[in-house]
C-alpha positions in Angstrom: 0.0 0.0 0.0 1.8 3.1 -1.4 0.0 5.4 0.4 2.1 4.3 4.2 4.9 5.8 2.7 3.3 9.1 2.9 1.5 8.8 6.4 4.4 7.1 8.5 7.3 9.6 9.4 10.2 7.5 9.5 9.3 5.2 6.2 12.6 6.7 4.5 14.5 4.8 7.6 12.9 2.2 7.0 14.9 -1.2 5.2 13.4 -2.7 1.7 12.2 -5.6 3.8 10.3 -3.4 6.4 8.4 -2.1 3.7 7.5 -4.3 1.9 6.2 -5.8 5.2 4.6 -2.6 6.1 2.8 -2.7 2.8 1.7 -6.3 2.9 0.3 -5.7 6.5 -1.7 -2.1 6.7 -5.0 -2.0 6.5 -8.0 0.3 6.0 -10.5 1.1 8.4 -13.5 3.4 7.9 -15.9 4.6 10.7 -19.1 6.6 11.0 -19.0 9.3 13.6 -19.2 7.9 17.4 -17.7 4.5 16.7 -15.3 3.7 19.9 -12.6 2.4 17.9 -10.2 1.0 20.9 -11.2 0.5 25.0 -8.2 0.3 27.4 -7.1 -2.6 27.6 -9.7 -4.8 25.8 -8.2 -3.4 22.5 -5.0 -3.3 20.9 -5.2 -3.8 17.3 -2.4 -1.3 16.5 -1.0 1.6 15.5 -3.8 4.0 13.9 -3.0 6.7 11.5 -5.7 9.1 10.6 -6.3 9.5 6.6 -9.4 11.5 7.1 -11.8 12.7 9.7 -11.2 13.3 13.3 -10.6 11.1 16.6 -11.3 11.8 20.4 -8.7 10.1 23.2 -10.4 10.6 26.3 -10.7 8.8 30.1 -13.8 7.9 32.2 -13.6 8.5 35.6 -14.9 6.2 38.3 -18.3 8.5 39.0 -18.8 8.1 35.0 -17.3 11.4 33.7 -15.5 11.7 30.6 -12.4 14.0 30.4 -11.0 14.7 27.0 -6.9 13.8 26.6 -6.5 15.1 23.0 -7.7 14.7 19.2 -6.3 13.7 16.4 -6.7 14.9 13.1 -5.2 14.0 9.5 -1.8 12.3 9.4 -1.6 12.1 13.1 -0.7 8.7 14.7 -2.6 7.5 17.6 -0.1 5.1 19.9 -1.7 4.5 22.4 -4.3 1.9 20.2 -1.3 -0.2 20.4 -0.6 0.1 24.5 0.2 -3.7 24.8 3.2 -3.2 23.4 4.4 -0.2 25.4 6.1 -1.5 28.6 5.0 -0.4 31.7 2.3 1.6 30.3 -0.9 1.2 31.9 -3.5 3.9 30.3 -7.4 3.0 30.5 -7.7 5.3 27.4 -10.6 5.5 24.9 -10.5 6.5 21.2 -13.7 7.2 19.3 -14.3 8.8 16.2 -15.7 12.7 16.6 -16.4 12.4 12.7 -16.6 10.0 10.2 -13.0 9.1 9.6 -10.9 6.6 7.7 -7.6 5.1 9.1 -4.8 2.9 8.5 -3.8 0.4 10.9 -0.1 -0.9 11.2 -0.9 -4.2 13.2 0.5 -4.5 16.5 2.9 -7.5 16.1 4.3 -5.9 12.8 5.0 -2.6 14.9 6.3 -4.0 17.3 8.9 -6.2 15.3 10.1 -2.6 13.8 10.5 -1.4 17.0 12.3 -4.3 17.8 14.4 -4.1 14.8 14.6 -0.7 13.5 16.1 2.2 15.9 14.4 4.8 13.8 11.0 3.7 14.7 11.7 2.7 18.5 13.1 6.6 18.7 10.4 8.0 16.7 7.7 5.7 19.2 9.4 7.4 22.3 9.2 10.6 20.9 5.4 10.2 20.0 4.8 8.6 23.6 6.3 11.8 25.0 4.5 14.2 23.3 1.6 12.3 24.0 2.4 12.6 27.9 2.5 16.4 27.6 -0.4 16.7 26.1 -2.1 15.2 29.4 0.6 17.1 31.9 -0.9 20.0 30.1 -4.3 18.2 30.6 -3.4 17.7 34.6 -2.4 21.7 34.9 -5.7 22.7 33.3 -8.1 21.0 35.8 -6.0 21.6 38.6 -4.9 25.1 38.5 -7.0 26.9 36.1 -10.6 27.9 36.6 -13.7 26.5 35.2 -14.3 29.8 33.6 -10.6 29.9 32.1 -10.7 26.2 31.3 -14.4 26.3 29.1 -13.3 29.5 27.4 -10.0 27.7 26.0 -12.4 24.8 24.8 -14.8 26.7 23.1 -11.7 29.1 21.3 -9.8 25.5 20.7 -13.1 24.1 19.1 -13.4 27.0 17.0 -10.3 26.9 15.5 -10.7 23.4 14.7 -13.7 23.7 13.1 -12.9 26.8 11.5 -16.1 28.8 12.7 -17.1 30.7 15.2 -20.8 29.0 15.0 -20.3 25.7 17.2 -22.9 23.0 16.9 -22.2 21.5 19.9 -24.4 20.3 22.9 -23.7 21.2 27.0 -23.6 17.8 27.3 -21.0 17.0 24.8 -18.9 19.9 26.4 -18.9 18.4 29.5 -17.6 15.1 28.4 -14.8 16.8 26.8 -14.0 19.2 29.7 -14.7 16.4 32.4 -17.3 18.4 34.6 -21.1 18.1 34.8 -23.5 19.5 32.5 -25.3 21.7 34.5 -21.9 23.6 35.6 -21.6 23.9 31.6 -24.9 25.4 31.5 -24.5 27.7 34.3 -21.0 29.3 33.2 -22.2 29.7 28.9 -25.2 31.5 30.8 -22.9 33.5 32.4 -20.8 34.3 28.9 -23.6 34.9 27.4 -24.6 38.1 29.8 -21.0 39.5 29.7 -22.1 39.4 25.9 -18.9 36.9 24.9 -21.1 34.5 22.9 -24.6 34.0 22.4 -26.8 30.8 22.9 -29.3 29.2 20.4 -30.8 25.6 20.8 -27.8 23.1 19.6 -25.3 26.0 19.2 -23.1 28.5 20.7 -21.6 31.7 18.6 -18.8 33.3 19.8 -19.2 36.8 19.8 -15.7 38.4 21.3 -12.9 36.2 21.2 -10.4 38.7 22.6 -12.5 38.7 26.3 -12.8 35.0 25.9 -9.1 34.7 25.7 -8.6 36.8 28.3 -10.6 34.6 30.9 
């Protein structure tokens, strides 16, 4: 499959053999939007590269409530699909599809004979597994020093930007699962944007009406 060559960042390093295996090996997968594509420990498929569309990594606490880790968007690789592999990693984490999105899977015993056999690959895998962590040390600052009011307003500027617009269809609900708090403190705090006249509130959207306040929450 040509295409691998493209989507995997160290294919150059790679010997004739490894490709060729690589090619023999990856697979297509396409998903309609919600599909839960990998659950802790009771998955690990492989390594997942995003061709199109748009996956959610995200935890569930013991009371039930979701917290969003990060997303990942075209040509990003999602390790942690392929946890088994990673010693000493123990991560509960969940990875659904936020849109309907194809990937390639590298299988998890042909990954982890690279990584076994190709230095290229076990550096770029460390590298990926530590920007990966600080992405959730960043996560762990948010929720523990920052406000809920601070901590929304940076969601709803992030979302924006990834969805180009400042018209988000988005649910209080939804918001909540990504933020990890309860709906009704979602409700409570857009209500409160809304009178300081930073966005404005229709049913199944939010517009954002001053981003320069917002920011400066």
């Amino acid at each position: 499959m040509s295409e691998i060559s493209n989507l995997f960042p160290v294919w150059y390093h790679l010997t004739e053999e490894q490709k060729q295996l690589l090619n023999d090996k990856v697979y297509i997968k396409d998903v309609k939007k919600g599909t839960v594509l990998h659950r802790g420990d009771e998955d690990c498929d492989g390594l997942y590269i995003v061709r199109t569309g748009q996956l959610r990594a995200y935890i569930i606490s013991d009371q039930g409530k979701e917290l969003t880790l990060y997303r990942l968007f075209e040509m990003d690789i999602c390790l942690f699909s392929a946890s088994c592999i990673l010693s000493n990693i123990q991560f509960e984490i969940i990875v659904e599809a936020e849109k309907d999105t194809s990937i390639l899977i590298i299988p998890v015993r042909v990954y982890q004979k690279l990584m076994e056999t190709n230095n290229a690959v076990a550096n770029y895998t460390n590298h990926l597994m530590a920007s990966r962590f600080t992405d959730v040390m960043w996560l762990i600052d948010q929720v523990l020093f920052k406000s809920m009011a601070t901590r929304l307003a940076s969601f709803l500027l992030y979302e924006s930007n990834i969805e180009e617009s400042d018209e988000l269809n988005i649910t209080h609900e939804k918001i909540a699962n990504h933020i990890g708090t309860a709906r009704e403190v979602v409700t409570r705090m857009l209500k409160y944007f809304q009178q300081e006249e930073l966005i404005e509130m229709a049913r199944g959207s939010i517009i954002i009406t001053d981003r320069k306040k917002l920011a400066e929450l």
